[in-house]
FIKOLZA-1660 file (N, C-alpha, C; in steps of 0.1 Angstrom, whole numbers, plus 5000, padded with zeros to 4 digits):
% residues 224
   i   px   py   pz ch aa at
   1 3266 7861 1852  A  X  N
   1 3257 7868 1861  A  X CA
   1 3243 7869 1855  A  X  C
   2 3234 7865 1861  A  X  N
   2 3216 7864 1857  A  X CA
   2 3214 7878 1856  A  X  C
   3 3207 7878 1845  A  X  N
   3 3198 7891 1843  A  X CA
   3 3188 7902 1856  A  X  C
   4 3184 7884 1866  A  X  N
   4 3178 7893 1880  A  X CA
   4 3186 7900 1888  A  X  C
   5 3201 7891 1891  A  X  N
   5 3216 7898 1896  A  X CA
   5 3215 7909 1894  A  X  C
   6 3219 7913 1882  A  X  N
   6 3216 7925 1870  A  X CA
   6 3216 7934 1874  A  X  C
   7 3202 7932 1876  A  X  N
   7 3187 7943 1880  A  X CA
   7 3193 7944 1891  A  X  C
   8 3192 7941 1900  A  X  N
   8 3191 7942 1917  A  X CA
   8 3207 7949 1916  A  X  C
   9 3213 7947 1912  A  X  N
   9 3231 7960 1914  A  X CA
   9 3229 7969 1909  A  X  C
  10 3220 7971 1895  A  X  N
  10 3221 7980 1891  A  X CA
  10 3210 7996 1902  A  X  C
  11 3194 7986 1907  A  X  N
  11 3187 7994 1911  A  X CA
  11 3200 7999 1930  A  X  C
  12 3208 7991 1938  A  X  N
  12 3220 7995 1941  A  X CA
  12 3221 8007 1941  A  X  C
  13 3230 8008 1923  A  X  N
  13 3237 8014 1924  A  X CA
  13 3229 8027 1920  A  X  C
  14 3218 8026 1917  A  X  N
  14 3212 8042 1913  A  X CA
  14 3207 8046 1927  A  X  C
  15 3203 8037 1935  A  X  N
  15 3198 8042 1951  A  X CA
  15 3211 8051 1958  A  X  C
  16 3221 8044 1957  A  X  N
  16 3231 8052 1962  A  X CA
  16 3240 8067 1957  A  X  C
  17 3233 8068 1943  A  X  N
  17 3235 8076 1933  A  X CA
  17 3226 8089 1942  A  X  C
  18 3219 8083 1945  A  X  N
  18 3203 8093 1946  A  X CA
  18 3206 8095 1963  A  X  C
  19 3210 8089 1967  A  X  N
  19 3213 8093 1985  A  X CA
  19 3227 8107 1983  A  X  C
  20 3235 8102 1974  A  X  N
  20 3243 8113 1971  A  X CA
  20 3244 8130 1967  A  X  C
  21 3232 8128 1961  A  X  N
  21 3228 8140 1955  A  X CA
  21 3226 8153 1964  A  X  C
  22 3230 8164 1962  A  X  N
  22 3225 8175 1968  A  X CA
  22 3213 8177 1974  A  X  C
  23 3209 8182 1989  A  X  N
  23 3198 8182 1987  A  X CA
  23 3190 8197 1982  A  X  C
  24 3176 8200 1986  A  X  N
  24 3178 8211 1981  A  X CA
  24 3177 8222 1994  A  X  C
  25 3180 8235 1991  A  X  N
  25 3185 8249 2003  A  X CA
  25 3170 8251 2007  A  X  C
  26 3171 8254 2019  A  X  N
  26 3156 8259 2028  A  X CA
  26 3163 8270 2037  A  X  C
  27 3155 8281 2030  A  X  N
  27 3162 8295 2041  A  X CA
  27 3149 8294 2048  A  X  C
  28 3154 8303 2058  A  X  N
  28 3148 8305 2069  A  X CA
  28 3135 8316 2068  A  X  C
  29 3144 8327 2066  A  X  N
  29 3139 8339 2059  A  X CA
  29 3141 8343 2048  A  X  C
  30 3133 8346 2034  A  X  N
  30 3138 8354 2026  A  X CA
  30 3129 8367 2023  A  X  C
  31 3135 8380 2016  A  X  N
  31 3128 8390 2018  A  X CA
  31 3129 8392 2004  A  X  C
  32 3120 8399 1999  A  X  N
  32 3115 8407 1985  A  X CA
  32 3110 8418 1989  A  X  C
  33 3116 8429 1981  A  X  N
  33 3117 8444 1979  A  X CA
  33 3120 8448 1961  A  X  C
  34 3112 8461 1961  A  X  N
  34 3113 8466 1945  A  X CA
  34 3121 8477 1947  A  X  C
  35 3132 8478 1934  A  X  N
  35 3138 8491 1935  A  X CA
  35 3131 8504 1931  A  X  C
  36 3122 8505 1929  A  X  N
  36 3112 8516 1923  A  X CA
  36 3110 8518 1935  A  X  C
  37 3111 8515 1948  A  X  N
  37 3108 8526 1961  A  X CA
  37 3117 8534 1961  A  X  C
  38 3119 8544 1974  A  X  N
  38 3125 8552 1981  A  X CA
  38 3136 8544 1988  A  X  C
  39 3144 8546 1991  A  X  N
  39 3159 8538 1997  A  X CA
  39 3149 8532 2009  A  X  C
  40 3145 8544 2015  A  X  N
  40 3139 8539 2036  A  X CA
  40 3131 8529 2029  A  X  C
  41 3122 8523 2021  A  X  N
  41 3110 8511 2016  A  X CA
  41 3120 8502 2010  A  X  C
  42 3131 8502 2006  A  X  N
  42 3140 8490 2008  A  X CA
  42 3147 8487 2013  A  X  C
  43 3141 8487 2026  A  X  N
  43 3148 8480 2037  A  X CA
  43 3139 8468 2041  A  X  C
  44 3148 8458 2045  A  X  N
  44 3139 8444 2052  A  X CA
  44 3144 8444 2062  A  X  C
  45 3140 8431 2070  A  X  N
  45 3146 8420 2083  A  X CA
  45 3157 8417 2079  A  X  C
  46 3160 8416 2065  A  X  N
  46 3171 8410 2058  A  X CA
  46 3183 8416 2049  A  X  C
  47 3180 8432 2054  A  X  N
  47 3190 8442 2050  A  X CA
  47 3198 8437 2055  A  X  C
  48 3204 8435 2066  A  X  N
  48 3216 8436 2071  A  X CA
  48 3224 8416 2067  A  X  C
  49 3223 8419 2060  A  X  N
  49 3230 8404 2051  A  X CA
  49 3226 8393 2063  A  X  C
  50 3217 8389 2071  A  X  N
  50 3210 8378 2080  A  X CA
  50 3206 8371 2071  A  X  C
  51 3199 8371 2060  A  X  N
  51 3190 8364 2052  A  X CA
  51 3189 8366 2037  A  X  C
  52 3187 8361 2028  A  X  N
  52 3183 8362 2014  A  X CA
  52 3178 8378 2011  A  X  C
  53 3178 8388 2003  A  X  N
  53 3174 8402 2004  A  X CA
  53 3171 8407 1989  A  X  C
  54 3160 8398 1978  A  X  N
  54 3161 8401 1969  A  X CA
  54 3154 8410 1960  A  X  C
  55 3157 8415 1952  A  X  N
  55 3148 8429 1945  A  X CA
  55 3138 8422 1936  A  X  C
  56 3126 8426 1937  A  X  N
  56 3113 8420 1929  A  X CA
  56 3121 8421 1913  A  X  C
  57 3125 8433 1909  A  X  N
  57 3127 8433 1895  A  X CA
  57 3135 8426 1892  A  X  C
  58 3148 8417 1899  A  X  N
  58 3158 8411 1893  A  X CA
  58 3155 8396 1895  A  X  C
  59 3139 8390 1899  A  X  N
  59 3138 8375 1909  A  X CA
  59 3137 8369 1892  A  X  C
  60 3144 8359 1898  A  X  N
  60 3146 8346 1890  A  X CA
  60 3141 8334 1901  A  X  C
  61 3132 8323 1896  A  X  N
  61 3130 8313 1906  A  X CA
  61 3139 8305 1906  A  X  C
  62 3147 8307 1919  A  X  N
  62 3159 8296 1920  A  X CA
  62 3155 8285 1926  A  X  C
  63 3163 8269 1914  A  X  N
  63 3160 8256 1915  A  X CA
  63 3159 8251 1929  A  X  C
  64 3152 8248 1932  A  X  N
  64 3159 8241 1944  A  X CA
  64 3156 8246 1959  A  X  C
  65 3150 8261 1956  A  X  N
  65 3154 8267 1970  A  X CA
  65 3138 8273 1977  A  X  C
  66 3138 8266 1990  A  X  N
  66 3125 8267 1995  A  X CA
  66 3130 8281 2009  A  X  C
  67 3118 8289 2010  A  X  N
  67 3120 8296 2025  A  X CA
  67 3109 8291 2034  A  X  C
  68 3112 8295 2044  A  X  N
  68 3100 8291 2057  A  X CA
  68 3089 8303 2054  A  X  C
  69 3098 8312 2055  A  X  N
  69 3089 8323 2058  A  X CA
  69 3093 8335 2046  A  X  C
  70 3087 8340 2039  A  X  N
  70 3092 8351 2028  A  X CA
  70 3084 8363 2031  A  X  C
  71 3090 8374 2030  A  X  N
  71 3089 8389 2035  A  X CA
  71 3085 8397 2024  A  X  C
  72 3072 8404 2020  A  X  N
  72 3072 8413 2009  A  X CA
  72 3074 8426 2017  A  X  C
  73 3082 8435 2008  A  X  N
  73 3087 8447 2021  A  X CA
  73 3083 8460 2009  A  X  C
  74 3076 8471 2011  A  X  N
  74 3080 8479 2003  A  X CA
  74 3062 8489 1999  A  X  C
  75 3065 8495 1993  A  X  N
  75 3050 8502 1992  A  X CA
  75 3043 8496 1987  A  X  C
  76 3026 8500 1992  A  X  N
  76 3016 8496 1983  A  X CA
  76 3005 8502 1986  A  X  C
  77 2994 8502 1977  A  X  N
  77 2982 8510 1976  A  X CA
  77 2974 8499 1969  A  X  C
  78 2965 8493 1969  A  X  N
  78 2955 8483 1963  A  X CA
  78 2954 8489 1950  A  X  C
  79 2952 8481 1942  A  X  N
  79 2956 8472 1938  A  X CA
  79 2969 8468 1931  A  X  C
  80 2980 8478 1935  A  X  N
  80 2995 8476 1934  A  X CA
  80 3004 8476 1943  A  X  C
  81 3009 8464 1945  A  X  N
  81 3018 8462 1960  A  X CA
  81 3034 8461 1953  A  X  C
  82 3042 8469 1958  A  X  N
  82 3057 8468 1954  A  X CA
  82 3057 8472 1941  A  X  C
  83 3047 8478 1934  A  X  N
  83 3051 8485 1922  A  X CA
  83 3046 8477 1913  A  X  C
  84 3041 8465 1917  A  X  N
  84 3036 8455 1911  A  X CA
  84 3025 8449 1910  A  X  C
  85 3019 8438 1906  A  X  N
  85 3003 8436 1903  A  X CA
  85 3006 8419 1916  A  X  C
  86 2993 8417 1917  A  X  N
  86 2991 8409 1930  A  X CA
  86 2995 8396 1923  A  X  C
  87 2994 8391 1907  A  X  N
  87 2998 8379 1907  A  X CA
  87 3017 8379 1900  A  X  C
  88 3023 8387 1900  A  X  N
  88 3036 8390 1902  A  X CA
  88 3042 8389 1916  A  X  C
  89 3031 8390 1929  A  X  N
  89 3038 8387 1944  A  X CA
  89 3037 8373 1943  A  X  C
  90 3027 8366 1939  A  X  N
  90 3020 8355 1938  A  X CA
  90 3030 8343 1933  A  X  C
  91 3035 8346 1925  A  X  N
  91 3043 8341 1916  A  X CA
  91 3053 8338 1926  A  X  C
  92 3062 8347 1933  A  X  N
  92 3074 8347 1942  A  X CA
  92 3067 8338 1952  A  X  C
  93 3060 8337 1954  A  X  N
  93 3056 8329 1965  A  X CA
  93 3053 8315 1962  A  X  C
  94 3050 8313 1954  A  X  N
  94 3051 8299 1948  A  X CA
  94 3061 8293 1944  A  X  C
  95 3070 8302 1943  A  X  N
  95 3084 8299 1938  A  X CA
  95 3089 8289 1952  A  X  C
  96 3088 8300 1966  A  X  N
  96 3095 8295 1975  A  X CA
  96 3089 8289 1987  A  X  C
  97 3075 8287 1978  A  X  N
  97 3062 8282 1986  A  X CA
  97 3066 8279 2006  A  X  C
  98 3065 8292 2010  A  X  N
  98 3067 8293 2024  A  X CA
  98 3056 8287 2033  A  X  C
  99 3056 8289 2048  A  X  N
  99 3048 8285 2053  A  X CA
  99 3039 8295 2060  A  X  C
 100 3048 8310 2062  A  X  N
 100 3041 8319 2065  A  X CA
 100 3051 8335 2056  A  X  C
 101 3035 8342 2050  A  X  N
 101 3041 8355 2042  A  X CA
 101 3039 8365 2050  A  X  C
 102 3050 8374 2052  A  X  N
 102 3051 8385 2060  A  X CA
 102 3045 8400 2053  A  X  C
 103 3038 8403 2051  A  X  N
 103 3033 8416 2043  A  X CA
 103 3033 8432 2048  A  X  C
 104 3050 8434 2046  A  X  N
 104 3057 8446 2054  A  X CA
 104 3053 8459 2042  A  X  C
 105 3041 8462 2043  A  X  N
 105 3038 8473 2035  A  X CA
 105 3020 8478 2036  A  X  C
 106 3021 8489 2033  A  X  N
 106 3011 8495 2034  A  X CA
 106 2993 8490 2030  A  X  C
 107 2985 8486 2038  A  X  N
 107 2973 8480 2036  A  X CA
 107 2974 8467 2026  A  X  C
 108 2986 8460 2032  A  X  N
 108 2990 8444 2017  A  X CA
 108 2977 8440 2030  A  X  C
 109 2967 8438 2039  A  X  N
 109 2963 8428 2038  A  X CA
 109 2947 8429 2033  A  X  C
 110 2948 8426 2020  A  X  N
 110 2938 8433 2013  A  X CA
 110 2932 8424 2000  A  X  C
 111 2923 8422 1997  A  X  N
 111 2915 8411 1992  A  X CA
 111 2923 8407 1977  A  X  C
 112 2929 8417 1970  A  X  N
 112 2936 8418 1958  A  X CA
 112 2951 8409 1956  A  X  C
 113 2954 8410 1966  A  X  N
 113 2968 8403 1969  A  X CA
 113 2965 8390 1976  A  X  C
 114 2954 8388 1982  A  X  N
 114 2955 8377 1998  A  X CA
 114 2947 8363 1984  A  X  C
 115 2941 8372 1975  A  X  N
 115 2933 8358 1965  A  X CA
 115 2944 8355 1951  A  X  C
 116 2955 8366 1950  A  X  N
 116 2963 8360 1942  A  X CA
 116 2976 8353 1948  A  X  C
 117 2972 8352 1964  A  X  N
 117 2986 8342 1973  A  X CA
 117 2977 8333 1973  A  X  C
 118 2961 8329 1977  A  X  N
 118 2957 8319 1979  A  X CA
 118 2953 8303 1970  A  X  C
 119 2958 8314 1954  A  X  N
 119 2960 8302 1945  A  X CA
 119 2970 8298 1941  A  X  C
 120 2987 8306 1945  A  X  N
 120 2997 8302 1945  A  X CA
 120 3003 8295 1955  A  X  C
 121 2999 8293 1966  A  X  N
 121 3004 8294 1979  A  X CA
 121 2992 8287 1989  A  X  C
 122 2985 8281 1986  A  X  N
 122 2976 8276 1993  A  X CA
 122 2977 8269 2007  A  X  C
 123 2971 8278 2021  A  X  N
 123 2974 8267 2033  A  X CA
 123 2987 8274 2038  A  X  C
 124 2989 8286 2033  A  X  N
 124 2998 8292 2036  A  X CA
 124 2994 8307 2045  A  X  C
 125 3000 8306 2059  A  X  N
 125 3000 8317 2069  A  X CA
 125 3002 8334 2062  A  X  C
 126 2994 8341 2063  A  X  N
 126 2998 8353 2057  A  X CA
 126 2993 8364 2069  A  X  C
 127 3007 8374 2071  A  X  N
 127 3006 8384 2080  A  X CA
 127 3007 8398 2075  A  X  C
 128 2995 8410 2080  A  X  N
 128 3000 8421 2075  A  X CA
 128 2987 8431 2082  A  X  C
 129 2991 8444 2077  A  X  N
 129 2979 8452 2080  A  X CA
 129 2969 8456 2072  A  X  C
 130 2958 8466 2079  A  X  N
 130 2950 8470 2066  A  X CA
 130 2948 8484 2075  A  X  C
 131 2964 8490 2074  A  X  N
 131 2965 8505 2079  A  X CA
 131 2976 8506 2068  A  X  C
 132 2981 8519 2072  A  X  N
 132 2991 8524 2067  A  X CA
 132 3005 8522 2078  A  X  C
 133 3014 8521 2069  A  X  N
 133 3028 8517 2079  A  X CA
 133 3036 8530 2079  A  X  C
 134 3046 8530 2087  A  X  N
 134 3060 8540 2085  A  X CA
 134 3062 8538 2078  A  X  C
 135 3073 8544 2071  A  X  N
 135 3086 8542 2061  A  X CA
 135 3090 8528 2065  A  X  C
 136 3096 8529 2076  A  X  N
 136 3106 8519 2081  A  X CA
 136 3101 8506 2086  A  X  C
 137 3088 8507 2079  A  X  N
 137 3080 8492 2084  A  X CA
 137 3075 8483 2096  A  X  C
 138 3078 8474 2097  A  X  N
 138 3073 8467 2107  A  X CA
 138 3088 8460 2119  A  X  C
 139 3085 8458 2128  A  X  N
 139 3102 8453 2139  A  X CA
 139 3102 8435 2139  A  X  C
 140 3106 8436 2139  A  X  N
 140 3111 8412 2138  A  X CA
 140 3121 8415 2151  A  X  C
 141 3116 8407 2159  A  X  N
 141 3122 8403 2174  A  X CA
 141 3130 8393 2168  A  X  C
 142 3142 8385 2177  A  X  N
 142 3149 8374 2171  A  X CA
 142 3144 8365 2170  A  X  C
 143 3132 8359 2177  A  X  N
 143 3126 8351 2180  A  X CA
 143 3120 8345 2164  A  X  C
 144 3119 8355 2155  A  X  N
 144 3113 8355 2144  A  X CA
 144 3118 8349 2130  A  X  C
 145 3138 8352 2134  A  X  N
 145 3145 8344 2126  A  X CA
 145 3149 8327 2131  A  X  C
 146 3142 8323 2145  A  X  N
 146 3147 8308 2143  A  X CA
 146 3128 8298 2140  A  X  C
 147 3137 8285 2139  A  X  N
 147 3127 8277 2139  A  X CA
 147 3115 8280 2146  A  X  C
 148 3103 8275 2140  A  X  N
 148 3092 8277 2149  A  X CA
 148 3082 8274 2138  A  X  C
 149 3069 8273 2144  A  X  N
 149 3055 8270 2134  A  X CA
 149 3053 8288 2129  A  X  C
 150 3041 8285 2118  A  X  N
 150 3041 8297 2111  A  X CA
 150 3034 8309 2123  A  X  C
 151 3026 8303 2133  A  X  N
 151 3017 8315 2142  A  X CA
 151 3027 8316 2157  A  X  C
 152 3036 8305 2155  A  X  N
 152 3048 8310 2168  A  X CA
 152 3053 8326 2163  A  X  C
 153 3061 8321 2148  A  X  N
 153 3072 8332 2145  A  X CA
 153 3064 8347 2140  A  X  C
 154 3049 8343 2137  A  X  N
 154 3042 8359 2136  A  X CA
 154 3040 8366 2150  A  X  C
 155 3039 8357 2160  A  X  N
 155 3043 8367 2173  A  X CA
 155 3053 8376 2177  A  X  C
 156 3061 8372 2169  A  X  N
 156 3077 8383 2168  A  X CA
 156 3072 8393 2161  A  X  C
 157 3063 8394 2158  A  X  N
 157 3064 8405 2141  A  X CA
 157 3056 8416 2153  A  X  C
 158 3063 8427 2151  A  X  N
 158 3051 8439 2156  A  X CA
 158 3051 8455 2147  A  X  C
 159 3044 8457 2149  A  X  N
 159 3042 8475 2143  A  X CA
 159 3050 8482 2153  A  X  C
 160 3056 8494 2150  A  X  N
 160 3059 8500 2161  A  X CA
 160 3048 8509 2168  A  X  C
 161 3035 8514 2163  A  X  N
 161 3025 8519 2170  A  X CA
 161 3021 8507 2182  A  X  C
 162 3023 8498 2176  A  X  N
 162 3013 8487 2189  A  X CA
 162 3001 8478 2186  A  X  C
 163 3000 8487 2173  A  X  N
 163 2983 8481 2166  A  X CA
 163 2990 8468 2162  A  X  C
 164 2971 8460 2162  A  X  N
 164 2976 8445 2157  A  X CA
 164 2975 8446 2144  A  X  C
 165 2984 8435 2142  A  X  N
 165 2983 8427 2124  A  X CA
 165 2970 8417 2125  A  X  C
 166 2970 8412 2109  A  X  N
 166 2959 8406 2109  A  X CA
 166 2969 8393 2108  A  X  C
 167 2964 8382 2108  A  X  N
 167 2971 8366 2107  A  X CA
 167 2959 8362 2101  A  X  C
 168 2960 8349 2088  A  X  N
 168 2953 8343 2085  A  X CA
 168 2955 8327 2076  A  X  C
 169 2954 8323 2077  A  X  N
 169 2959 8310 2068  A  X CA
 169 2950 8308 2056  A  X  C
 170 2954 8309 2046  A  X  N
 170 2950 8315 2028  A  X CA
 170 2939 8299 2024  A  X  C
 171 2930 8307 2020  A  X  N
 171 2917 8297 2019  A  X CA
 171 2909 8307 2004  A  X  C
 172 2913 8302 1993  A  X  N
 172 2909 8303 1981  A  X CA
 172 2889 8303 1986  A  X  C
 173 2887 8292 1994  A  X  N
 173 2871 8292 1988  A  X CA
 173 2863 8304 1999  A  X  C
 174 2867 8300 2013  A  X  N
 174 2868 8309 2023  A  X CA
 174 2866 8327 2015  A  X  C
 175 2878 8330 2007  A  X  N
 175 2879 8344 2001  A  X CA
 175 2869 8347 1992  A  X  C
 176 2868 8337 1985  A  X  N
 176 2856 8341 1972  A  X CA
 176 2840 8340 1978  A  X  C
 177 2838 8335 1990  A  X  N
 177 2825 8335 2000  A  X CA
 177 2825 8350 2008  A  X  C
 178 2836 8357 2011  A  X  N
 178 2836 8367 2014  A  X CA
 178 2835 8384 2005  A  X  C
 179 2841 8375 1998  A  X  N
 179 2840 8390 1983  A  X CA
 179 2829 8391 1979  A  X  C
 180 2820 8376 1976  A  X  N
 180 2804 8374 1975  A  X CA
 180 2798 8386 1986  A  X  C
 181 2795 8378 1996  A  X  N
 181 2791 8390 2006  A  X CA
 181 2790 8402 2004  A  X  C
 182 2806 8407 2002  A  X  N
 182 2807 8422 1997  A  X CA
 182 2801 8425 1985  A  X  C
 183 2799 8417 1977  A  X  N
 183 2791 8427 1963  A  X CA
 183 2776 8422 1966  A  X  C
 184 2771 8421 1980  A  X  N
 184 2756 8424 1984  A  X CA
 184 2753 8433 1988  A  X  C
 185 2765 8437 1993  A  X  N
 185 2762 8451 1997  A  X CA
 185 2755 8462 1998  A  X  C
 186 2748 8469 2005  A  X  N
 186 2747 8483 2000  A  X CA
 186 2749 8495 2004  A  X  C
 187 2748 8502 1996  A  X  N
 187 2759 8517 2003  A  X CA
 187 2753 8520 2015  A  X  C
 188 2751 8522 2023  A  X  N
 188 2750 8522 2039  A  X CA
 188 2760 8515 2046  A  X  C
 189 2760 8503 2045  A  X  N
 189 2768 8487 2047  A  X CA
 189 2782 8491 2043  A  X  C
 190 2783 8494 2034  A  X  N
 190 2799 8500 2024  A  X CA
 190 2802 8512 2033  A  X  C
 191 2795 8521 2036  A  X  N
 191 2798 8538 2039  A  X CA
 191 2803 8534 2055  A  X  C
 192 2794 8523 2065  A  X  N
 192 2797 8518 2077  A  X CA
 192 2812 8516 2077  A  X  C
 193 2815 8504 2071  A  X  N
 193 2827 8499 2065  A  X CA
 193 2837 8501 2059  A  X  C
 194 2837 8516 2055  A  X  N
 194 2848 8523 2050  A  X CA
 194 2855 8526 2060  A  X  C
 195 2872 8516 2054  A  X  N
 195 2884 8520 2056  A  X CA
 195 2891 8533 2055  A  X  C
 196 2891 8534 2045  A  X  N
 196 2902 8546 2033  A  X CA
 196 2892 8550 2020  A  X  C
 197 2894 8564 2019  A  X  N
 197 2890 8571 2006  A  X CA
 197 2900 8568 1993  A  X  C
 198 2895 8569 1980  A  X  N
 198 2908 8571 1969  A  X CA
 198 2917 8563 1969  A  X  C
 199 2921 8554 1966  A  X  N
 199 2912 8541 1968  A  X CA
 199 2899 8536 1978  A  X  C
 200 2888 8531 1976  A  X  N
 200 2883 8535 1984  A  X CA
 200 2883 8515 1987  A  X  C
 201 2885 8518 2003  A  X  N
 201 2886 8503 2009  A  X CA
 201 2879 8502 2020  A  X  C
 202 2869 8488 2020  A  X  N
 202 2863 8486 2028  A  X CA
 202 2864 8474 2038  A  X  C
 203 2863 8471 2049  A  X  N
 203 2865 8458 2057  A  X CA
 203 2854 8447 2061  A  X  C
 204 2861 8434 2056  A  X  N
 204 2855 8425 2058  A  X CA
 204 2859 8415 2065  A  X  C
 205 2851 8406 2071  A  X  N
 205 2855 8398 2081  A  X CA
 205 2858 8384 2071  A  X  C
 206 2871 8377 2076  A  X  N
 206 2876 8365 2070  A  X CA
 206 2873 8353 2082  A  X  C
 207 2868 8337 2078  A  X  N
 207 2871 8326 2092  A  X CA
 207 2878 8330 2092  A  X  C
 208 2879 8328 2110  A  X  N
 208 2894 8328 2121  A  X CA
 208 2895 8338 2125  A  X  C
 209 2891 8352 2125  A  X  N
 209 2887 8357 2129  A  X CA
 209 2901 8372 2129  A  X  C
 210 2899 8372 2112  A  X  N
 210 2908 8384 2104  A  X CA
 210 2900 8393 2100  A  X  C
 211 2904 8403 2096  A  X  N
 211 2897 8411 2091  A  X CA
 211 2908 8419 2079  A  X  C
 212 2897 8415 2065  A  X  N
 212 2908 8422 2053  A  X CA
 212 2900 8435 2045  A  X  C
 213 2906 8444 2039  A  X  N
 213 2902 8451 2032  A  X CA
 213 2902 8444 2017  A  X  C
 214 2888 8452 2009  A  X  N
 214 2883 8449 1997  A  X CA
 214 2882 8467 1988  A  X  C
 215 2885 8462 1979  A  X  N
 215 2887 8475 1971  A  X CA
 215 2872 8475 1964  A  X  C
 216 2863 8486 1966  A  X  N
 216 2853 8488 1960  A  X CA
 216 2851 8504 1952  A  X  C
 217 2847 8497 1941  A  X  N
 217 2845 8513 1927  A  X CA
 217 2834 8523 1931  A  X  C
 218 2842 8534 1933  A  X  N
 218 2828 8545 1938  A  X CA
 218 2818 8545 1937  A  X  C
 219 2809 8538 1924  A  X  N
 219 2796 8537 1921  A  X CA
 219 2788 8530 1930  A  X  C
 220 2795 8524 1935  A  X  N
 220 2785 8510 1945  A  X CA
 220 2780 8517 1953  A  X  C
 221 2785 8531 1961  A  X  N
 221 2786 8542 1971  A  X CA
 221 2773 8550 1966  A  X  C
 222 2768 8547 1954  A  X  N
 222 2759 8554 1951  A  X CA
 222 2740 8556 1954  A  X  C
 223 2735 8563 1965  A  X  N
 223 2720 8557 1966  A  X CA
 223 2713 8556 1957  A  X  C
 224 2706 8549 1953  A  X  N
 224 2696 8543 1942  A  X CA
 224 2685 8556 1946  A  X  C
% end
């Protein structure tokens, strides 16, 4: 047998090697929650065993395993979402580099968290509010757990007041042009713009036509 023979059975037999292999798991939904909430703040879409349902403190990045869409569920106050720091969500999200992040907690859609998804997660759909939620979060129609693009399956997503979420698709340069803006500011502009006191959070406009809160230090508030 020639050396070229050889070659050409052997490249074969590694092709068919490699057709064999596992491929890797794509959930649909997965949800992240911290046990440091209240029982009612860990709850997901994915309580009731539908989907993946994992605790922030126990995440390990599993090999292999991509979601469509990944759920952070659970309290937050800027600049700590789920008990956690924004590049700790960030991290989960890169893990399972989704296509759209659900942000089922209180004011997550907020400049602190949305710039440490947009350098792990880039190009990626992100849904949430810049109010305060229930306990019991946000409702997922079924429409939400099948196939669909990232702005079909955020139409399922609703508050139970009625108020809108914000939707935006994560743009690292986009955010840092917008936070610019905000430190031109001046307290008039900021005092307009206030969201929330203690933390004190103010709203800015994102392209596409979102609107996110920015956490700003009392002093800025101050007239010269």
């Amino acid at each position: 047998m020639t050396v070229l023979v050889r070659h050409w059975l052997l490249a074969l037999l590694l092709g068919a090697c490699a057709c064999q292999q596992a491929p890797g798991v794509q959930e649909r939904v997965v949800a992240v929650y911290s046990r440091a909430d209240v029982a009612e703040l860990q709850q997901s879409p994915c309580s009731d065993d539908r989907c993946p349902h994992v605790a922030l403190e126990d995440f390990s990045c599993p090999s292999g395993v991509r979601a469509e869409v990944l759920v952070l569920s659970g309290h937050s106050l800027p600049p700590s979402y789920l008990n956690a720091s924004p590049e700790d969500l960030a991290r989960v999200a890169r893990c399972y580099r989704p296509d759209l992040i659900v942000l089922d907690t209180c004011y997550g859609f907020s400049t602190p968290l949305l710039t440490a998804l947009a350098e792990e997660a880039p190009g990626a759909w992100v849904l949430g509010s810049t109010y305060k939620l229930p306990l019991d979060g946000l409702l997922y129609d079924e429409g939400f757990f099948q196939a669909g693009s990232p702005e079909q399956r955020a139409r399922f997503v609703r508050t139970r007041s009625g108020k809108a979420l914000e939707l935006w698709r994560l743009d690292a340069k986009a955010m840092d042009t917008a936070l610019e803006e905000v430190s031109r500011w001046e307290p008039a502009v900021l005092e307009a713009r206030l969201a929330r006191k203690h933390p004190n959070l103010v709203k800015v406009e994102l392209p596409g036509e979102a609107t996110a809160l920015v956490p700003v230090p009392p002093e800025r508030f101050r007239k010269r």
